[in-house]
C-alpha positions, 0 to 999 in steps of 0.5 A, spaced: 374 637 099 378 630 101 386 632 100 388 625 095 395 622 097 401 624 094 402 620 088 396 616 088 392 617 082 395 616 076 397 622 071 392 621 065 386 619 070 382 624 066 384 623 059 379 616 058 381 613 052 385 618 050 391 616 054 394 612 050 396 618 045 401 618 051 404 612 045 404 616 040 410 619 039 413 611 039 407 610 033 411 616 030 418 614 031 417 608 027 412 610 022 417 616 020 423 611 020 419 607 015 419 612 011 424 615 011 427 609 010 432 608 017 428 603 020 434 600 023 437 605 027 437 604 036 430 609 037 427 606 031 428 598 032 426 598 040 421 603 040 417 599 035 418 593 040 417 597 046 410 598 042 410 590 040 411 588 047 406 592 049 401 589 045 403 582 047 402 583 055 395 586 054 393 580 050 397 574 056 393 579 061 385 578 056 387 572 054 388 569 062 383 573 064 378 571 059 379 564 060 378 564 067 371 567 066 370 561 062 365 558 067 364 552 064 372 550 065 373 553 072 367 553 076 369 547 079 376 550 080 375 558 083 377 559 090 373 565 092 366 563 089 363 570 089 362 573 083 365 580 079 360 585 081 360 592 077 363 595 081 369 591 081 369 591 074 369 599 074 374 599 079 379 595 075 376 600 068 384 601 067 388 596 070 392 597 063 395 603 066 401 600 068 403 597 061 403 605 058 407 607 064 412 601 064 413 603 056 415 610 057 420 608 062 423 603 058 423 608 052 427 613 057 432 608 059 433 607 052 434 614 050 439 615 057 443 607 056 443 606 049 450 602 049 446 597 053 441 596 048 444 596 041 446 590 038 443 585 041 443 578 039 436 574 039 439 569 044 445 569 050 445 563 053 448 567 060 444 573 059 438 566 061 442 564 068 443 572 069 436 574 070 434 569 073 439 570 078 438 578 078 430 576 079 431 571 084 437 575 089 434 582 087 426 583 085 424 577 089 426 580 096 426 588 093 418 586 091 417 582 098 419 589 103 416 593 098 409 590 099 410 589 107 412 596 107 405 598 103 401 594 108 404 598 114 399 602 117 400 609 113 402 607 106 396 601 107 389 605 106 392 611 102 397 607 097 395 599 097 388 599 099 385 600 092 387 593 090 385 590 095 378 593 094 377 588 088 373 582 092 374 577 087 382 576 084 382 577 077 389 578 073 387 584 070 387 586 078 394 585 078 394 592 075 389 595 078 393 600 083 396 606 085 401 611 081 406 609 087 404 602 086 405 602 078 412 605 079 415 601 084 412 594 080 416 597 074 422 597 078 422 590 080 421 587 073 425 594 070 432 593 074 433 585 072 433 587 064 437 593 065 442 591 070 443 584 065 443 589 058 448 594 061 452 587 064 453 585 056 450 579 056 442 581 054 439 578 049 431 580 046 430 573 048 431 575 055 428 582 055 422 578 051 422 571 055 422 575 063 417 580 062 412 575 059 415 571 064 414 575 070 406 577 067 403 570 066 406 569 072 402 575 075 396 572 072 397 565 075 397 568 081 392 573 080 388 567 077 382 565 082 383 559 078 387 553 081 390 549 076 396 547 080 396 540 082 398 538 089 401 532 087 408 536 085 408 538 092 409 531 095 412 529 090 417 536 091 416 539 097 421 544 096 418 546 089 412 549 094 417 554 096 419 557 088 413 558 087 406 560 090 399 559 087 393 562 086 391 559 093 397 562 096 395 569 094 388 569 094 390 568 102 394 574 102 389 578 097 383 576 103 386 576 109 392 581 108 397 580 112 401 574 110 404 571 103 407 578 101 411 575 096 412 576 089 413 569 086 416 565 091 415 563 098 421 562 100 422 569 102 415 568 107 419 563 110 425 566 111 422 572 115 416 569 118 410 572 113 407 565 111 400 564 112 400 556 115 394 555 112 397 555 104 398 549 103 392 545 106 387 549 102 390 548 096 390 541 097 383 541 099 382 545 093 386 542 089 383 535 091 376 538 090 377 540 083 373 537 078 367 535 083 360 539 083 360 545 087 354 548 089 348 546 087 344 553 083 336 554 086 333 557 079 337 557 072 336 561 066 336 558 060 338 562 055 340 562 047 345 566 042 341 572 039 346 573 033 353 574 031 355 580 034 352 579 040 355 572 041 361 577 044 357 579 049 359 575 054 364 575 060 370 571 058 371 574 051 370 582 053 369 582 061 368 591 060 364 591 054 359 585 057 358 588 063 355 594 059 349 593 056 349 591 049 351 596 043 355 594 036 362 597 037 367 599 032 373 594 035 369 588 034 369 587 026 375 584 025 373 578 030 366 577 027 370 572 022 373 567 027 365 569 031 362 565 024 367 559 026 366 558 033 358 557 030 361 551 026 363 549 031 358 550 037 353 548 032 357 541 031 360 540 037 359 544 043 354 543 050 349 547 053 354 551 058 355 555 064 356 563 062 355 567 069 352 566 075 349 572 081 347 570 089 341 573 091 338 572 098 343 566 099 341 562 093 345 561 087 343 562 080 345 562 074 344 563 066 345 557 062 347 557 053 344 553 048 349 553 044 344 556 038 344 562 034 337 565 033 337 564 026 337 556 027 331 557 031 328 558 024 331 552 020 326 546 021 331 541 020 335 545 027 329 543 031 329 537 033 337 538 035 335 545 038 329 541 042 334 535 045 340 540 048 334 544 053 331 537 053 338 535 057 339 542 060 331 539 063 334 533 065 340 535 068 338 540 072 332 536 075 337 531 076 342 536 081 336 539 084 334 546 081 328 548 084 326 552 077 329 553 070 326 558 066 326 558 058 328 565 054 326 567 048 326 562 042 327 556 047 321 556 050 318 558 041 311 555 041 312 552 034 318 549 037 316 545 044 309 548 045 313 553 050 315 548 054 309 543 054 313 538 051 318 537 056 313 537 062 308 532 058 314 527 056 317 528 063 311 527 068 315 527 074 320 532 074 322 535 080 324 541 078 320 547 075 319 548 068 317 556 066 317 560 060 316 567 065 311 570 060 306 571 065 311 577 068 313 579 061 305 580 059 304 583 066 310 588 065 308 590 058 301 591 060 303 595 066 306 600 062 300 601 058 297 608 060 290 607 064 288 612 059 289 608 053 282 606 049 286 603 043 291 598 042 294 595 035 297 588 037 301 583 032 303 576 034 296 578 036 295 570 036 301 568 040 301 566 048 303 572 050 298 576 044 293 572 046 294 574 054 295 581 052 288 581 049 284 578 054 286 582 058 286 589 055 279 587 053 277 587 061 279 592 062 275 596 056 280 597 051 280 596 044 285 592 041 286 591 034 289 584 033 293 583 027 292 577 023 289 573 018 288 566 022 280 568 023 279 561 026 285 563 032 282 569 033 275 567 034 276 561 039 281 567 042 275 572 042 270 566 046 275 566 051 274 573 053 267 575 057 261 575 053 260 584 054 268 584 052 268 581 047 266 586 043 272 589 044 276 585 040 277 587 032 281 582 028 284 586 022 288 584 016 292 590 015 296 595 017 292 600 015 288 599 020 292 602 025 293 609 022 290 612 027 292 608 033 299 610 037 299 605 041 303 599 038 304 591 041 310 589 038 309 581 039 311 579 031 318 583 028 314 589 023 318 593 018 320 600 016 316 600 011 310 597 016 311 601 021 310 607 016 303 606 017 303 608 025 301 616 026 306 621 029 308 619 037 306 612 037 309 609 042 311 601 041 311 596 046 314 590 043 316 582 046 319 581 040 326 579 039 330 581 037 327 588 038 324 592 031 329 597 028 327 604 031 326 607 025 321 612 026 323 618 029 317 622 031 315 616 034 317 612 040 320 605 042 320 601 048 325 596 049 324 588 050 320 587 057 324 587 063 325 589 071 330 590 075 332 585 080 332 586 087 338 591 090 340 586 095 343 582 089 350 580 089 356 578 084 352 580 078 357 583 073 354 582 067 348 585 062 343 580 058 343 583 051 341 590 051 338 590 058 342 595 063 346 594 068 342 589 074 336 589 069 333 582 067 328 581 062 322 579 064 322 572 062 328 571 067 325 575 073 319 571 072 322 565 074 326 568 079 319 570 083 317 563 081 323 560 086 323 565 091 315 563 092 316 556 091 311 556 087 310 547 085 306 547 078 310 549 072 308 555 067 308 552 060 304 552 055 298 557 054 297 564 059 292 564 065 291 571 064 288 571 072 295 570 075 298 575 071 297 580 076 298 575 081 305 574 079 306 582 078 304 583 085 309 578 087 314 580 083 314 587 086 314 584 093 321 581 092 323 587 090 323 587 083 323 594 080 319 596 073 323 599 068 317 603 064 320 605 057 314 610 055 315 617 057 311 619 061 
């Protein structure tokens, strides 16, 4: 059993979310002051703005986080260009560790030098220079030593390495420590506002103003993101020595051992710490900004489900994206201002860059069309839907991507043909248009058992029904194809070889189902509909978004997909209900397509003959099935 050094891990590691109910009793303090009517008195007033303060450094460390997750405005700007992995985010789970600790500190220095916070003004223009002064002669060098010391050979691996183990500089990664680390920081940004408010000159702008302060600050540095111009710094040269750049400490944060300072280069250069490379990298960087960087080898082009999952994203929630997608309770009180930002995507916005994964070298990415699902269905919305994945087209032919792959409602056959009128009205595209449905039919009829002698199909007469069937009925499967279109149904059943194509039954009705327990799910059906299929029926389904799982005698699968190969590096993210590393089929399927460098594009109807030639490939590369049907 490994001995874990002495106070390295935090009290409350075990208690999960339970933790904070360690700020319970500053929530009952107020809450009884209120009622009984002594709102007033010293406890009361600063426990409830130790809870006020509390909240609003969560949501400057959210906000800065989530903002540099927003690709589309930083990509251009990030200085480490990999990508936040699972495991980083898992690492950095709780990085808001140190605001509990900092609140139950501050709570106690409260309750043991109460003179020094009662009264307090709401401004004190002395109290303003003191604490500057304070943070500059006391934290700064006081914070220089201390994270030296902690990259010494015996306080490192125990006590620093941890934050140092977050590969990509985030600022939520500013509070991804140890215990040690949490109680030394606190006595940093602690001993300024108590020395200032013992001294008579603290004011609630001080304590308000310098711990905001020193936390945007944290997130500037922690950023990854360099927004400073290095014009200031010509113009200025001492300016550079008052104040570091998220360059400056993602040089410390990868090389370790320079740039130690808090805030302020100065203390580097006094004792020789200074990392000679700080200020030509952030030129270069700075220069650079705004100017493509890589070009991707396979773009994802994807489009917003509904409502709620438009909060599935990295720069809204990174914890709750990098989960696969289920409603939370927490996110109600922000659907109002979802239906806002859908106004205004709908009027104003782009297609736009949302997350990116390395694998083997090569760079993809997932582009959104900033459309929500049920406008795919509006017939006044096509032609505005149709010129944004027309752009997307154009714009990724003109960067050079090999392959950019259609999701879901993009490539709708009522839409463009599934992508043929793109590659009809652009002859001479050099990048590969592909709608993937050809590894998606492969997946689906790979989960179906050998033994399986009858199939229930609906949107039996869609691309993907169409493949499907053809191919069941080769395999002497009896397929009962759901629809009322007779003439579709026979030029499909004509396509199927002579001796199978008896195989192929077009019903009208659900009824006809009644005794067959192996459903395709390719056109959304209702509770009421699903009423028809017998106990332990299994449903297979390519619709999305996925049927309600209704039936609890029965089974559901989920949406076709596979996992991408284990070498994958930088993915933190998960695609809509899909786990972690898993893809849907659709995306997998252009990504064979890149790594094949195949040069025709796949649009428009299925050539049921290279399903199985994509499914070979595909497990070639090391994609994964992910069989939802027990077993």
């Amino acid at each position: 059993m490994l001995k874990t050094a002495l106070l390295s891990t935090w009290p409350w590691e075990n208690l999960g979310v339970f933790k904070y109910m360690l700020l319970g009793p500053l929530v009952g303090k107020v809450i009884h002051s209120r009622l009984e009517g002594d709102d007033h008195n010293l406890a009361s007033t600063w426990c409830f703005n130790i809870l006020l303060i509390s909240f609003l450094r969560f949501s400057i460390y959210m906000w800065y986080t989530n903002t540099c997750n927003m690709l589309f405005l930083t990509r251009n700007r990030r200085i480490c260009t990999k990508g936040i992995d699972f495991e980083q985010i898992d690492k950095e789970w709780n990085w808001d560790n140190f605001l509990i600790l900092q609140a139950l500190i501050a709570s106690l220095a409260i309750y043991l030098f109460p003179y020094g916070f009662a009264n307090l003004s709401v401004w004190e223009t002395k109290g303003l220079v003191v604490i500057v002064v304070l943070h500059v002669f006391v934290s700064e060098p006081l914070y220089y030593w201390m994270h030296r010391l902690l990259h010494g050979n015996y306080l490192y691996i125990p006590y620093h390495s941890f934050h140092h183990s977050s590969t990509v500089p985030q600022p939520v990664t500013a509070g991804s420590t140890t215990f040690l680390e949490g109680l030394l920081v606190t006595t940093v940004i602690g001993v300024p506002v108590l020395i200032c408010c013992l001294l008579g000159f603290g004011s609630k702008t001080v304590i308000y103003g310098y711990v905001f302060v020193f936390d945007f600050l944290c997130c500037f540095g922690h950023s990854n993101v360099e927004i400073m111009p290095h014009w200031i710094f010509d113009d200025f040269p001492f300016f550079k020595y008052l104040l570091y750049t998220p360059t400056y400490y993602s040089l410390h944060h990868s090389e370790k051992n320079s740039n130690y300072c808090l805030f302020m280069p100065l203390y580097d250069a006094i004792w020789n710490t200074l990392n000679t490379k700080s200020w030509d990298l952030h030129k270069r960087i700075s220069l650079d900004a705004g100017k493509s960087t890589r070009v991707p080898d396979f773009v994802f082009l994807a489009h917003v489900v509904d409502m709620r999952s438009s909060l599935h994203v990295p720069f809204v929630f990174r914890s709750f994206a990098s989960l696969p997608y289920n409603p939370r309770l927490f996110l109600l009180p922000i659907f109002p201002s979802t239906f806002i930002v859908m106004l205004v995507m709908w009027a104003k916005s782009k297609t736009f860059l949302l997350s990116f994964y390395n694998l083997r070298g090569k760079l993809h990415q997932t582009w959104v069309v900033p459309r929500f699902g049920f406008q795919y269905f509006l017939p006044f919305a096509s032609d505005g839907i149709n010129k944004h994945i027309e752009e997307a087209i154009l714009r990724a032919d003109k960067l050079g991507v090999k392959v950019i792959s259609l999701a879901a409602l993009n490539k709708n056959e009522a839409l463009n043909g599934g992508g043929t009128l793109f590659v009809k009205k652009h002859p001479n595209l050099k990048v590969r248009v592909v709608h993937g449905n050809t590894l998606t039919a492969a997946v689906i009829l790979n989960e179906i058992h050998e033994d399986v002698k009858e199939v229930f199909l609906t949107g039996a007469t869609s691309k993907l029904g169409r493949a499907i069937a053809l191919y069941l009925c080769r395999r002497g499967v009896r397929v009962l194809m759901l629809t009322h279109a007779t003439e579709r149904f026979q030029n499909i059943q004509s396509e199927a070889p002579t001796d199978c194509q008896k195989n192929l039954v077009q019903v009208t009705k659900y009824q006809a189902a009644r005794n067959c327990k192996t459903w395709v799910v390719g056109k959304w059906i209702t509770p009421a509909q699903q009423r028809w299929a017998p106990s332990g029926t299994h449903f297979h389904q390519f619709v999305v978004p996925p049927i309600f799982a209704f039936r609890r005698d029965c089974t559901y699968g989920d949406l076709a997909a596979m996992k991408l190969p284990d070498d994958v590096e930088g993915l933190g993210s998960c695609e809509y209900t899909m786990g972690r590393g898993i893809v849907h089929a659709c995306h997998a399927g252009g990504v064979v397509h890149s790594l094949e460098g195949w040069t025709h594009h796949e649009v428009g109807a299925l050539d049921v003959d290279r399903i199985d030639v994509v499914w070979k490939a595909a497990i070639k590369h090391g994609f994964q099935p992910v069989c939802s049907h027990p077993k």
